[in-house]
N, CA, C and O atoms as CSV, one atom per row, in Angstrom:
chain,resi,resn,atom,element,x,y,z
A,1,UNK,N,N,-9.200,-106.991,54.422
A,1,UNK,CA,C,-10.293,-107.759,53.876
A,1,UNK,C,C,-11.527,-107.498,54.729
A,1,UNK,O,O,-11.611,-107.642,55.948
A,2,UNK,N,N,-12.349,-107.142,53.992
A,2,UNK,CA,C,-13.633,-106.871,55.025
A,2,UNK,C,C,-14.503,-108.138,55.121
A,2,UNK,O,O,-14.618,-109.108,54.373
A,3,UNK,N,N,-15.194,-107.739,56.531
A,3,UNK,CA,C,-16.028,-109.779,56.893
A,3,UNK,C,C,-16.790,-109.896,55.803
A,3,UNK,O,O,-17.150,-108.971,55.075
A,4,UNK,N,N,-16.991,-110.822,55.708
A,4,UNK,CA,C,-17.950,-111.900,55.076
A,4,UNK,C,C,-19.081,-112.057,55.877
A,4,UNK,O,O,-19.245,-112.657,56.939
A,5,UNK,N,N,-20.048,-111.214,54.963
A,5,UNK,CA,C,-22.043,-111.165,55.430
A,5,UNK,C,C,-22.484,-112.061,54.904
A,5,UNK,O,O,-22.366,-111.768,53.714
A,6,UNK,N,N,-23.087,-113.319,54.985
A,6,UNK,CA,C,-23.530,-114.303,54.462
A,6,UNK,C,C,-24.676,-113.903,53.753
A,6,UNK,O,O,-25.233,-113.122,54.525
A,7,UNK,N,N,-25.455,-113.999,52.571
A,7,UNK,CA,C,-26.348,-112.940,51.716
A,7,UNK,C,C,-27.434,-114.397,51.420
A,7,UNK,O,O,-26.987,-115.365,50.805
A,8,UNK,N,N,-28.715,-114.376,51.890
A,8,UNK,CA,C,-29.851,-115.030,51.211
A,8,UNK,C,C,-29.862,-114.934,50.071
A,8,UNK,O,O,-29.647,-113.767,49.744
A,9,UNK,N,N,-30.083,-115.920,48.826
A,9,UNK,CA,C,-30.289,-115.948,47.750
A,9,UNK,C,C,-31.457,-115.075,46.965
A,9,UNK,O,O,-32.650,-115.359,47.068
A,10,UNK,N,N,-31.143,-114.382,46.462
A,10,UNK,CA,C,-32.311,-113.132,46.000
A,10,UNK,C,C,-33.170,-113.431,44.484
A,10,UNK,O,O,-32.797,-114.072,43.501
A,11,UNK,N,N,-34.463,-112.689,44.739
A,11,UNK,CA,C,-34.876,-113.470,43.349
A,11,UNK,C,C,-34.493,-111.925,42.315
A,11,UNK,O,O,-34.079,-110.795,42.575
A,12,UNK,N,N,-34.779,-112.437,41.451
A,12,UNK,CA,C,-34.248,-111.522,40.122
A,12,UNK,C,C,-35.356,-109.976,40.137
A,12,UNK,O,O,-35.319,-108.948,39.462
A,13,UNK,N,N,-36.008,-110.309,40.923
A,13,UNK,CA,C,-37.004,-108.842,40.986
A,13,UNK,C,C,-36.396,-108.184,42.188
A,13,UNK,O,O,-36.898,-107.090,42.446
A,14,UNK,N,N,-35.319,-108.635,43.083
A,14,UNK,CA,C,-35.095,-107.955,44.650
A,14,UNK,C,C,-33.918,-107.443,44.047
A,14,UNK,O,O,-33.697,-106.233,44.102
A,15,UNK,N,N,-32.867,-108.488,43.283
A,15,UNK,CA,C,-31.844,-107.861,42.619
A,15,UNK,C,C,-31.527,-106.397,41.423
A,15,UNK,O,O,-30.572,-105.685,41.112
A,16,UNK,N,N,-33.032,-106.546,41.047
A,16,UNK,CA,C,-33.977,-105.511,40.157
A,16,UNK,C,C,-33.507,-103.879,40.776
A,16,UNK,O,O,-32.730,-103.003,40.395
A,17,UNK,N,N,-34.622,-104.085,42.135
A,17,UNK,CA,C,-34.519,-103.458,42.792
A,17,UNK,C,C,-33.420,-102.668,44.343
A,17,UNK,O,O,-33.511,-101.796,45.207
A,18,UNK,N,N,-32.495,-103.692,43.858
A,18,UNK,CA,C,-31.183,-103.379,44.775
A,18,UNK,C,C,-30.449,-102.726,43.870
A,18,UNK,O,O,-29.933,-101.813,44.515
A,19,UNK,N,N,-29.937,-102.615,42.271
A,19,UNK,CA,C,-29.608,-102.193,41.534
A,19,UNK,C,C,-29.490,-100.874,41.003
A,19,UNK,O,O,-28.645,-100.329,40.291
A,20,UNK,N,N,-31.244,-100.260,41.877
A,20,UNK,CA,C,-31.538,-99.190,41.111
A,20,UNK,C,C,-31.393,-98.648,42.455
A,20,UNK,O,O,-30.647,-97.669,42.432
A,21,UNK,N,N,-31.854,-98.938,43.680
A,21,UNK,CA,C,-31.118,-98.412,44.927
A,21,UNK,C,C,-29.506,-97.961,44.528
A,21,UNK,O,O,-29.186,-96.825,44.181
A,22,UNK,N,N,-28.735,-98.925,44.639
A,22,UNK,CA,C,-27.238,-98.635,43.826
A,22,UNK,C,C,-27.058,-97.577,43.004
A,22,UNK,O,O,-26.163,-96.732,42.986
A,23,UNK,N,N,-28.064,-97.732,42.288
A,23,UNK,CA,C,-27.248,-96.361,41.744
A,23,UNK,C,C,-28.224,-95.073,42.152
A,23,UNK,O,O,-27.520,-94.070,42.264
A,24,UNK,N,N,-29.229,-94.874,42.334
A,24,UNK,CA,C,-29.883,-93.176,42.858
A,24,UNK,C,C,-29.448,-93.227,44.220
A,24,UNK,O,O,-29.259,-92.084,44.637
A,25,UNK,N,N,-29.171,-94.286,45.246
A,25,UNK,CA,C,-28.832,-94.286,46.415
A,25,UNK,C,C,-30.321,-94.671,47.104
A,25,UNK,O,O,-30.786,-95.751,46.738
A,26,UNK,N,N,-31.117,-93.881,48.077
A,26,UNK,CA,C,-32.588,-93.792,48.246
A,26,UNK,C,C,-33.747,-93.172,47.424
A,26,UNK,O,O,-33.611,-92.268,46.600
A,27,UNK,N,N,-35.116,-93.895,47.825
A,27,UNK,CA,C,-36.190,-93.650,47.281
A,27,UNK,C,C,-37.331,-93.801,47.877
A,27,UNK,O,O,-37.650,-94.812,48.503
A,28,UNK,N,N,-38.055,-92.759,47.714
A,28,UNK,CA,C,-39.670,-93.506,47.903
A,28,UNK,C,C,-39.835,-94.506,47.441
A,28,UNK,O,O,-38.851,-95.051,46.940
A,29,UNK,N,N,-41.188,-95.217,47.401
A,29,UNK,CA,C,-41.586,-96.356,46.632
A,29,UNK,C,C,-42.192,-95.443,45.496
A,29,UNK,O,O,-42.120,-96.022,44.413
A,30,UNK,N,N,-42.557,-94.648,45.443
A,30,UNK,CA,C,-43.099,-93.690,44.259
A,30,UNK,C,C,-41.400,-92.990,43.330
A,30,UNK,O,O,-41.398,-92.878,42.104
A,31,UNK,N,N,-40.514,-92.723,43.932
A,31,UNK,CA,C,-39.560,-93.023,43.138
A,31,UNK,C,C,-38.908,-94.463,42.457
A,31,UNK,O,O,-38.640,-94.616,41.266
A,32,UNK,N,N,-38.765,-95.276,43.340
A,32,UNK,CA,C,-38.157,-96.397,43.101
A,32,UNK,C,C,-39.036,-96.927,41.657
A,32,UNK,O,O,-38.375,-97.126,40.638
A,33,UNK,N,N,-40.589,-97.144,41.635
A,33,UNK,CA,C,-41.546,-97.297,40.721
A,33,UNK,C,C,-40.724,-96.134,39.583
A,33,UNK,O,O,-40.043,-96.624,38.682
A,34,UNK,N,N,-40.784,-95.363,39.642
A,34,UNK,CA,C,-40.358,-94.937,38.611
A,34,UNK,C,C,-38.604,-94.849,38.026
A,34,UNK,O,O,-38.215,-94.265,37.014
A,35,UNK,N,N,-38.129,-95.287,38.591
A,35,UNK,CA,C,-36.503,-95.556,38.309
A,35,UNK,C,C,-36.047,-96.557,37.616
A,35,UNK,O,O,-35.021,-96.701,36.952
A,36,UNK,N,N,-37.069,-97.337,37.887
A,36,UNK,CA,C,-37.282,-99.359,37.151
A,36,UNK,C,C,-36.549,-98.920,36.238
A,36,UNK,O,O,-36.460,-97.702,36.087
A,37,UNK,N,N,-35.640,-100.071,35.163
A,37,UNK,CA,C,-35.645,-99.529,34.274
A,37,UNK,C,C,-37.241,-100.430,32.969
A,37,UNK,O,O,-37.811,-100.083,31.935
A,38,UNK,N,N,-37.304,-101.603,33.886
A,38,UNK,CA,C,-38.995,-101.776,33.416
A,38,UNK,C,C,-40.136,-101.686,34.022
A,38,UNK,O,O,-40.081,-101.634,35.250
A,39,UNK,N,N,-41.556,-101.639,33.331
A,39,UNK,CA,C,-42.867,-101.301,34.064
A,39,UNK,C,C,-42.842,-102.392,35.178
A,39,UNK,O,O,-42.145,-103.393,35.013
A,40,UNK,N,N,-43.425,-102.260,36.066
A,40,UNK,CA,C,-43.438,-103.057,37.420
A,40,UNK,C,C,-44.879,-102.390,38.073
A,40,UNK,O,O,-45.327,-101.294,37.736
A,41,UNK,N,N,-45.356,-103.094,38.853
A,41,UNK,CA,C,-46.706,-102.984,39.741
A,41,UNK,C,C,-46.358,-102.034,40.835
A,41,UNK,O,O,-45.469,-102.451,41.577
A,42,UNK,N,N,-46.844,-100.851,41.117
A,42,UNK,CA,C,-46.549,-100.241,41.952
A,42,UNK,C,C,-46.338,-101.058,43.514
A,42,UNK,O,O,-45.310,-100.936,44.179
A,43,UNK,N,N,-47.170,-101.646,43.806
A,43,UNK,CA,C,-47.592,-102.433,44.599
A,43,UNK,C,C,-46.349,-103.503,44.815
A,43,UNK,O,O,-45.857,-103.642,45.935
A,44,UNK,N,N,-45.892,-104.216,43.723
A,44,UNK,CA,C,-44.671,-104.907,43.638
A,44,UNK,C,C,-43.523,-104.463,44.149
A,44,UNK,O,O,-42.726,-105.062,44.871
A,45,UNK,N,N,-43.467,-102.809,43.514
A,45,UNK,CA,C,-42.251,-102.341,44.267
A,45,UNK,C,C,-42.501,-102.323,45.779
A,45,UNK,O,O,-41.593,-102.573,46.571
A,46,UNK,N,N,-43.361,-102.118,46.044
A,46,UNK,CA,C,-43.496,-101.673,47.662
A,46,UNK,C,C,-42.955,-103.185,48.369
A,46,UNK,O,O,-42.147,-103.184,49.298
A,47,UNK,N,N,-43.397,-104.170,47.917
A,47,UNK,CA,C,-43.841,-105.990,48.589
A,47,UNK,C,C,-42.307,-106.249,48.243
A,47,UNK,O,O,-41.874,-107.202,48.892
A,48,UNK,N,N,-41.251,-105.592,47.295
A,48,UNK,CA,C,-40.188,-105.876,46.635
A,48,UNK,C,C,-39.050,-105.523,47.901
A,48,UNK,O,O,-38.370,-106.323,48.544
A,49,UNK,N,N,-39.110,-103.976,48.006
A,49,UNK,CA,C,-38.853,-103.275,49.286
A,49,UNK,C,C,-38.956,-103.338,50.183
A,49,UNK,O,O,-38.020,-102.808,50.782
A,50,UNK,N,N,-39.953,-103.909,51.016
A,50,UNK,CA,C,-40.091,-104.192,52.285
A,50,UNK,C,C,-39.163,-105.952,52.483
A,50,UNK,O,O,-38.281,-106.175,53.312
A,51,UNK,N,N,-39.481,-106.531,51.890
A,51,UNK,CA,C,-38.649,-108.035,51.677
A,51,UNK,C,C,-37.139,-107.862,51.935
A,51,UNK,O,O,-36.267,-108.545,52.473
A,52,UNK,N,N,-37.197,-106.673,51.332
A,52,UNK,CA,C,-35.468,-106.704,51.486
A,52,UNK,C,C,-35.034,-106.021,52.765
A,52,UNK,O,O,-34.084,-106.305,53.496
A,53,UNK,N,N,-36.099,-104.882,52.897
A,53,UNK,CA,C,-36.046,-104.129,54.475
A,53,UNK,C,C,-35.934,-105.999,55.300
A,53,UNK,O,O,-35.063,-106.238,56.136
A,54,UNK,N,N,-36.777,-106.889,54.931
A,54,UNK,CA,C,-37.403,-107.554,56.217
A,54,UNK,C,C,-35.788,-108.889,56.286
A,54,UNK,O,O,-35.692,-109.758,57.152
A,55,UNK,N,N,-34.617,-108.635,55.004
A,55,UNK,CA,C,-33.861,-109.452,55.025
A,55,UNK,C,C,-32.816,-108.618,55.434
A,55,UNK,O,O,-31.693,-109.109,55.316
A,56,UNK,N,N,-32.892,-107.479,55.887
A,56,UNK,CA,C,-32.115,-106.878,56.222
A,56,UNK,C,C,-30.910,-106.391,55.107
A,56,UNK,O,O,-29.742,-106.144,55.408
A,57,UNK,N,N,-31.470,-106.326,53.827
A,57,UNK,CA,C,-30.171,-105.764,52.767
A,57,UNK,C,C,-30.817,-104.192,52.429
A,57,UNK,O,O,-30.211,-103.485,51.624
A,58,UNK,N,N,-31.876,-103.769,52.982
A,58,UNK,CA,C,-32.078,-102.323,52.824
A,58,UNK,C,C,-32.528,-101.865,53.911
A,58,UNK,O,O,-32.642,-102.482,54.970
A,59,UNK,N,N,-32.868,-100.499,53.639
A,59,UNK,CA,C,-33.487,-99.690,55.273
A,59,UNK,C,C,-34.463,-98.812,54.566
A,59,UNK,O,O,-34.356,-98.185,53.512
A,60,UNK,N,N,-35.842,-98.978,55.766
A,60,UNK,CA,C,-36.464,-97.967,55.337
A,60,UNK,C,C,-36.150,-96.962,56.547
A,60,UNK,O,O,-36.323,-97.226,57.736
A,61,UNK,N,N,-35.553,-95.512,55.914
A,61,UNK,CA,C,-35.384,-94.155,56.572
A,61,UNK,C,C,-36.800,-93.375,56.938
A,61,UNK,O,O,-37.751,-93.263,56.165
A,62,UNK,N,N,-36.742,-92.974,57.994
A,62,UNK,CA,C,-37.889,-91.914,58.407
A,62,UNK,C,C,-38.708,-93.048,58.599
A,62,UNK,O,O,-38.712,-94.226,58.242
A,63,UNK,N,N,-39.409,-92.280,59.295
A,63,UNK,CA,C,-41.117,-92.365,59.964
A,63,UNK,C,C,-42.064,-91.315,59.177
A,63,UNK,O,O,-43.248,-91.506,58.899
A,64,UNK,N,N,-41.518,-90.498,58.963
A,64,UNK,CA,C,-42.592,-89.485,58.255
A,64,UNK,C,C,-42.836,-90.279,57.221
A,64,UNK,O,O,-42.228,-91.319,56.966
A,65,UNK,N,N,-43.959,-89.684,56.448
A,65,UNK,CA,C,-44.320,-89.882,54.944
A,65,UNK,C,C,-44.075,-89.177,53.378
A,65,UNK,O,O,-44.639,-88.084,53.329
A,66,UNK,N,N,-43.586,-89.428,52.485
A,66,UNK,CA,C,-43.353,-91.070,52.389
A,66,UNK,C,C,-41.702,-91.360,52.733
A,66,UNK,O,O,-40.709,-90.672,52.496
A,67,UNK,N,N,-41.823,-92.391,53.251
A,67,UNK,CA,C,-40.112,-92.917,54.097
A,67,UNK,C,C,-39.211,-92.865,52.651
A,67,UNK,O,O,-39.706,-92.745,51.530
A,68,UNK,N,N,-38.469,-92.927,52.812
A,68,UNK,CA,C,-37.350,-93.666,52.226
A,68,UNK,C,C,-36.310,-94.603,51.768
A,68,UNK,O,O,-35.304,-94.285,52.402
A,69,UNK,N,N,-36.049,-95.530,51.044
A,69,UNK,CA,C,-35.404,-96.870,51.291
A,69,UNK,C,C,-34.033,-96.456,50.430
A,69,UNK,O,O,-33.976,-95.962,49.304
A,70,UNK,N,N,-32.883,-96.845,51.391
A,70,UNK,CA,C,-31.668,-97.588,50.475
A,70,UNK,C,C,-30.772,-98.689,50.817
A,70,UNK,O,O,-30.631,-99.070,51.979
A,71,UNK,N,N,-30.276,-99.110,50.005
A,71,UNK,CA,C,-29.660,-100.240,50.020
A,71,UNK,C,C,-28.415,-100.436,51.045
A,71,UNK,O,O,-27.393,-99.776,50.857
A,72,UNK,N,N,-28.511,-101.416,52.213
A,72,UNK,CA,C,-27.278,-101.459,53.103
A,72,UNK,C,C,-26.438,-102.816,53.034
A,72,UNK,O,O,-25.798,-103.531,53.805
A,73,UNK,N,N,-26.768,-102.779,51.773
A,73,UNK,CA,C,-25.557,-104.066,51.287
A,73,UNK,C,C,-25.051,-103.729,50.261
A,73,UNK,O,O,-25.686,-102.791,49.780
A,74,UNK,N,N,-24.080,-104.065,49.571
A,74,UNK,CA,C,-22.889,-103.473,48.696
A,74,UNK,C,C,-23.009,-104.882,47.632
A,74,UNK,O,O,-23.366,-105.977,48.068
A,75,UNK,N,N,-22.640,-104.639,46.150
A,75,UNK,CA,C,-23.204,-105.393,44.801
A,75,UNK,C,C,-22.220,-106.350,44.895
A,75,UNK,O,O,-22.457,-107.457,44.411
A,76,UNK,N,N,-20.533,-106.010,45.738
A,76,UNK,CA,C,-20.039,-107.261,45.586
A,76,UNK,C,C,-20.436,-108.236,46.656
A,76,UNK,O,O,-20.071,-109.410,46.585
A,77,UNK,N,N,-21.148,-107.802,47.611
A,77,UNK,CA,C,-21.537,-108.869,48.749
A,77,UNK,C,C,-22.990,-109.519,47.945
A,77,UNK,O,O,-23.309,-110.687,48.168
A,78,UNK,N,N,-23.560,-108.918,47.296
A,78,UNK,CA,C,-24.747,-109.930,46.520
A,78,UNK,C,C,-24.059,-110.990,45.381
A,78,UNK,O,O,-24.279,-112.196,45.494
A,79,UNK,N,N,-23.348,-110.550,44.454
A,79,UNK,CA,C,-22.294,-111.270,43.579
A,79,UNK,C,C,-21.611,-112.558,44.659
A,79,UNK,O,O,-21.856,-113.702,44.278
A,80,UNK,N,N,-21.178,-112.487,45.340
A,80,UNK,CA,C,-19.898,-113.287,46.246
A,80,UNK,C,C,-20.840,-114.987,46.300
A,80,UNK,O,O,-20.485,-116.139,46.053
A,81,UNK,N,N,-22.089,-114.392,46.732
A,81,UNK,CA,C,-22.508,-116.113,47.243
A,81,UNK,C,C,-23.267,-116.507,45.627
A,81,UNK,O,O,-23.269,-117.687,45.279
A,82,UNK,N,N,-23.719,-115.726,44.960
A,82,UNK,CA,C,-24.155,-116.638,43.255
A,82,UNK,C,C,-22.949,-116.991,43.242
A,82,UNK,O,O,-22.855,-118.164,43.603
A,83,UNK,N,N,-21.665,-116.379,42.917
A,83,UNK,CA,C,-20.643,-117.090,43.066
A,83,UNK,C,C,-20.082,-118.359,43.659
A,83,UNK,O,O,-19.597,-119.227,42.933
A,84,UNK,N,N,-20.138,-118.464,44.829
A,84,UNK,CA,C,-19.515,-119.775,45.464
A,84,UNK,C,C,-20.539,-120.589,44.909
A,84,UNK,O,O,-19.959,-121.552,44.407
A,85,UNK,N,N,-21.638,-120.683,44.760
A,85,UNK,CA,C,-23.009,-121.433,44.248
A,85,UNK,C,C,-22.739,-121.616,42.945
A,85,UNK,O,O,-23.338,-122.582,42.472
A,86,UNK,N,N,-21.729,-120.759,41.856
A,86,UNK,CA,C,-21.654,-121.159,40.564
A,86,UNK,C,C,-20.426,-122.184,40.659
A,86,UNK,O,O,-20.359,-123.206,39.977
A,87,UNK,N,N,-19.651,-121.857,41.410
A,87,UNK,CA,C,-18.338,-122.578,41.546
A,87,UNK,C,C,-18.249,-123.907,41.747
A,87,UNK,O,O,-17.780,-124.752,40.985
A,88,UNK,N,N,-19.069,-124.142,43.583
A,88,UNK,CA,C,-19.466,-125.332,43.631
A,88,UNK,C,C,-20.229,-126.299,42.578
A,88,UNK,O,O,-20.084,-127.514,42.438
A,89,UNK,N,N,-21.012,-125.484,41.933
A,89,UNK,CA,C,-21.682,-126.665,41.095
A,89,UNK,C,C,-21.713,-126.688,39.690
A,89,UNK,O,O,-22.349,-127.605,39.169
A,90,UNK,N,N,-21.178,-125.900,39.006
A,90,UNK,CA,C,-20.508,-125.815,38.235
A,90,UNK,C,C,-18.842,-126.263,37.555
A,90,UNK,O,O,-18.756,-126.724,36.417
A,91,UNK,N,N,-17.879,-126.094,38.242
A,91,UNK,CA,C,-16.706,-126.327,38.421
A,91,UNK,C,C,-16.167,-127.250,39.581
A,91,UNK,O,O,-14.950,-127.401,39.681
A,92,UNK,N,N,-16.989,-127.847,40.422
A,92,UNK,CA,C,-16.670,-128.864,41.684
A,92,UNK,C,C,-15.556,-128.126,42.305
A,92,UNK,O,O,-14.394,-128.440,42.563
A,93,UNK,N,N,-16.225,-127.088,42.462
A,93,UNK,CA,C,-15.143,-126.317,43.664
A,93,UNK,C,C,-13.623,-125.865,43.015
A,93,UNK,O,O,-12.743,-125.351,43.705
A,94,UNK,N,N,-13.547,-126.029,42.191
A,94,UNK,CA,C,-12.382,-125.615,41.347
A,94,UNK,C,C,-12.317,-124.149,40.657
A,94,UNK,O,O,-13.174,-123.962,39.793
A,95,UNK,N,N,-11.486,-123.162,40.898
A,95,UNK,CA,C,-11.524,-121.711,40.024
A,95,UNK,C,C,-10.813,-121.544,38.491
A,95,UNK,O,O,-10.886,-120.696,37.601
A,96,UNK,N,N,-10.111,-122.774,38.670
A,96,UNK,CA,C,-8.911,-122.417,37.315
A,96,UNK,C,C,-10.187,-122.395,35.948
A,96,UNK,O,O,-10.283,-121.308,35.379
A,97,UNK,N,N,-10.866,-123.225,35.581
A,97,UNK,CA,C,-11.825,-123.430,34.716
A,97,UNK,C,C,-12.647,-122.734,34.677
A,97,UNK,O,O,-13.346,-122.986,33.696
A,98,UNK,N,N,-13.065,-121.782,35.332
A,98,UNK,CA,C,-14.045,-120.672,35.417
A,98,UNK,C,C,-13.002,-119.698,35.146
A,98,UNK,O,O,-13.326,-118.922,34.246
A,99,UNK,N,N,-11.858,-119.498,35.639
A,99,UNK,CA,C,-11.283,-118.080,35.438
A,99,UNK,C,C,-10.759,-118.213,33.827
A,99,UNK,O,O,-10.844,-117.293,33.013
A,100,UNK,N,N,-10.152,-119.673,33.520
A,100,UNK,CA,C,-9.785,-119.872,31.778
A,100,UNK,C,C,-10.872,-119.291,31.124
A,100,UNK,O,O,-10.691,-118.253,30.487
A,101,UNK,N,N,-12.006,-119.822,31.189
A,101,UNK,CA,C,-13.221,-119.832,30.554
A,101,UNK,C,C,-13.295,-118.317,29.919
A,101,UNK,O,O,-13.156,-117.904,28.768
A,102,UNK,N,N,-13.625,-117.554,31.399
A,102,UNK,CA,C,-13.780,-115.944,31.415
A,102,UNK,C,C,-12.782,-115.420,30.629
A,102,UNK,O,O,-13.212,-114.572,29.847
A,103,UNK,N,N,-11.382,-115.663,30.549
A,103,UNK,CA,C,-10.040,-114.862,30.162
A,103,UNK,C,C,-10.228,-115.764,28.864
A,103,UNK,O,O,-10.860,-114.969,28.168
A,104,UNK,N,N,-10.119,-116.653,28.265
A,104,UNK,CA,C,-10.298,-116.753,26.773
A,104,UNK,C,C,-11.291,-116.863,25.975
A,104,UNK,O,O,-11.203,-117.154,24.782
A,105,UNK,N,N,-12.519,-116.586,26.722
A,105,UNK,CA,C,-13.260,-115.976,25.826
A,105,UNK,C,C,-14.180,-114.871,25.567
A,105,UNK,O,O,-15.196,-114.666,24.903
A,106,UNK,N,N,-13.359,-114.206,26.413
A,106,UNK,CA,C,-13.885,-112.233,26.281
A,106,UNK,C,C,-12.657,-111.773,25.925
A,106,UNK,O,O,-11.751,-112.597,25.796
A,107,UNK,N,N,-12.423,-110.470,25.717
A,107,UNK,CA,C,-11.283,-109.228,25.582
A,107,UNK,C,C,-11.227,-108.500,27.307
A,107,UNK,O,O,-12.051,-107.998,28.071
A,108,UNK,N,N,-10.399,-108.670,27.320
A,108,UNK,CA,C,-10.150,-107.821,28.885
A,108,UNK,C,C,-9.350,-106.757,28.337
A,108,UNK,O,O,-8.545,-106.827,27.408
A,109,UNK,N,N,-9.697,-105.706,29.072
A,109,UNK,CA,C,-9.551,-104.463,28.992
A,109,UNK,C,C,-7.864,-104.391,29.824
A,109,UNK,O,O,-7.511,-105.252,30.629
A,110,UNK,N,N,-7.097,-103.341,29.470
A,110,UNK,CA,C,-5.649,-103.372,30.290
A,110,UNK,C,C,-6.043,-103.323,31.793
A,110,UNK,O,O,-5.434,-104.120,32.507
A,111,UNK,N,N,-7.161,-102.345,32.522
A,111,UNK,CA,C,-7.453,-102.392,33.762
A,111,UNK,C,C,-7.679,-103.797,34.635
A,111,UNK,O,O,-7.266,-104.121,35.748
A,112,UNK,N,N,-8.486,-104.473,33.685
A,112,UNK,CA,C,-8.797,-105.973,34.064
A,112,UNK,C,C,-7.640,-106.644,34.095
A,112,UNK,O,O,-7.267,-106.715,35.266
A,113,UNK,N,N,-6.881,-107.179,33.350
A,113,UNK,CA,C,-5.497,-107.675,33.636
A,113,UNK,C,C,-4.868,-107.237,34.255
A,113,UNK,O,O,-3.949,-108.017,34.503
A,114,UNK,N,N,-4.740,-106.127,34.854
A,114,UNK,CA,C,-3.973,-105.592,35.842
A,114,UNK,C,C,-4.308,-105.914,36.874
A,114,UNK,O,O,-3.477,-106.478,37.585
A,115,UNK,N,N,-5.702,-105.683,37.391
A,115,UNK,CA,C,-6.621,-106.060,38.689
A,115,UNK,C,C,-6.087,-107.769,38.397
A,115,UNK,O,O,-5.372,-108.253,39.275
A,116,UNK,N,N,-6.342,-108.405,37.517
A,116,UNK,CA,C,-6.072,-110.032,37.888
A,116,UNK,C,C,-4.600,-110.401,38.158
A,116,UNK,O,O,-4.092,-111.327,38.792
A,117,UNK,N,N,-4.120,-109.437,37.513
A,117,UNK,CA,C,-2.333,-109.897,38.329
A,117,UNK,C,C,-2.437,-109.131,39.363
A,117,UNK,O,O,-1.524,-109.469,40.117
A,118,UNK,N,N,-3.208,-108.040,39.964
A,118,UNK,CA,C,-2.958,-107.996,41.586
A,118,UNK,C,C,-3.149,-109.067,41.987
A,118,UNK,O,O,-2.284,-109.666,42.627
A,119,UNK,N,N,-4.308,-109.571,41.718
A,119,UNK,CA,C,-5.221,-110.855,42.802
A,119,UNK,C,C,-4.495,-111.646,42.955
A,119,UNK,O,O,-4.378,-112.050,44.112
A,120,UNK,N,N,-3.532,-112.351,41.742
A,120,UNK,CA,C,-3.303,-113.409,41.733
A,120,UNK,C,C,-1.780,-113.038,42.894
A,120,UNK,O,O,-1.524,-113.870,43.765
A,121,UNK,N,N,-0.989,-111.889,42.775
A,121,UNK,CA,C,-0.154,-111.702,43.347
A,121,UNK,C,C,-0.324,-111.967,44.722
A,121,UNK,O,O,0.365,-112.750,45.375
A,122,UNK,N,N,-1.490,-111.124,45.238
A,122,UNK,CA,C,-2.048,-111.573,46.857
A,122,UNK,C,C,-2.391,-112.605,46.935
A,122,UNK,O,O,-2.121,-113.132,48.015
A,123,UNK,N,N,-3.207,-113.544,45.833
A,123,UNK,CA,C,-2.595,-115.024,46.443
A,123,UNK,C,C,-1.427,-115.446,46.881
A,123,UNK,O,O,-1.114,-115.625,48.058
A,124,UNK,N,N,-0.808,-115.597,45.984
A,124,UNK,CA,C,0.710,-116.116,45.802
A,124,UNK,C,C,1.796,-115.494,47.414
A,124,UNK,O,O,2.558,-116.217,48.056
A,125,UNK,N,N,1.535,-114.145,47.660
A,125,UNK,CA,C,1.790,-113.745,48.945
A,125,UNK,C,C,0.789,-114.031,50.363
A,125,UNK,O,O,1.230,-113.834,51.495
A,126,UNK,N,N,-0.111,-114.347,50.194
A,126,UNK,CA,C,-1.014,-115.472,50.972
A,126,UNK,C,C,-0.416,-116.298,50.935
A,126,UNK,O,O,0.193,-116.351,52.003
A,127,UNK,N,N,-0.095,-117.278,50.167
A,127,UNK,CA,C,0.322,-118.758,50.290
A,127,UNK,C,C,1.833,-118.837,50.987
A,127,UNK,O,O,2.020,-119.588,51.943
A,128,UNK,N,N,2.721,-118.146,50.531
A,128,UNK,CA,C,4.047,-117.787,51.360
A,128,UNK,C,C,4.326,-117.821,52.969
A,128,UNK,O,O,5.234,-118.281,53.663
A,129,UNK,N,N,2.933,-117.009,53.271
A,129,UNK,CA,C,2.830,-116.852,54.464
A,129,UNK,C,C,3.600,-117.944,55.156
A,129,UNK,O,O,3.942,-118.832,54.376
A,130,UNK,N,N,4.029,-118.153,56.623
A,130,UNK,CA,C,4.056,-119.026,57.036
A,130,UNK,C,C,2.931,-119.531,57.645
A,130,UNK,O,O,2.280,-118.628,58.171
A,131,UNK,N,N,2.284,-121.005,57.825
A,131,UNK,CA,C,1.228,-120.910,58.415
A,131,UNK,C,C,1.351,-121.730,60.169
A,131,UNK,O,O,2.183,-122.570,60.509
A,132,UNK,N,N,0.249,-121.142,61.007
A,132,UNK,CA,C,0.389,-121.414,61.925
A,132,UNK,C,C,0.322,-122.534,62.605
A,132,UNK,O,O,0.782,-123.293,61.752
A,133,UNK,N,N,0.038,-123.344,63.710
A,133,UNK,CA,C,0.130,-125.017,64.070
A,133,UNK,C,C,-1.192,-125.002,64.125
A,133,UNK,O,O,-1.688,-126.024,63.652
A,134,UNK,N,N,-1.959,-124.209,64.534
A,134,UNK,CA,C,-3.554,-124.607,64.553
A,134,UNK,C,C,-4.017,-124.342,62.855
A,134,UNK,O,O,-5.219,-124.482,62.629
A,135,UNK,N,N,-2.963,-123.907,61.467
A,135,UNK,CA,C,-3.633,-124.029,60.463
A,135,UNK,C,C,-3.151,-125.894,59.878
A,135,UNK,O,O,-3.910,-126.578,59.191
A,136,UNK,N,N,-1.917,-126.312,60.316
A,136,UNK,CA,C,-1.624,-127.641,59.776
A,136,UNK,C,C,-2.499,-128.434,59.850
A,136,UNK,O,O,-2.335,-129.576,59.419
């Protein structure tokens, strides 16, 4: 299990732009502007980019001109905390009602059911565990 990075809440224009990092990898701000998949203020991208340089979920590469930015946080570590934030207040801390919800009312694909009976399996072998006197 890899640690847990605690992730500032992002606004929908940083997530915009972490997205499209994700997938070309790095960019100028003269690329990134053009990768959007909507029109955006050149200027925006730049103020967009540096925010995230300054939260530490991207890097700007080089000193030369023009630098480069990509993303040094990963889409399930941005997902993880909207998550606990939907859970908590949504469901009062409860998963069964969020996971019903999701599983009866979409189509899951055979891959998806498979991945959810892993998970649920590594629970279930989590819980077995024996646990220790400092967990009682």
């Amino acid at each position: 299990m890899t640690a847990r990075r605690k992730v500032a809440r992002l606004a929908a224009g940083e997530i915009e732009i972490l997205e499209m990092l994700w997938r070309i990898r790095s960019a100028t701000i003269a690329e990134a502007h053009e990768a959007l998949p909507r029109r955006v203020g050149y200027t925006t991208v730049q103020t967009r980019l540096n925010r995230l340089v300054a939260k530490g979920l991207a890097r700007k590469k080089g000193e030369s001109y023009p630098a480069r930015y990509e993303a040094v946080i990963k889409p399930e570590q941005v997902c993880r905390g909207d998550l606990d934030v939907l859970v908590a207040n949504v469901t009062s801390g409860r998963i069964v009602p969020l996971v019903a919800h999701l599983v009866r009312d979409r189509e899951l694909s055979d891959a998806e059911l498979c991945e959810l009976r892993q998970l649920i399996d590594e629970a279930e072998r989590a819980n077995r565990k024996p646990k220790s006197k400092a967990d009682r």
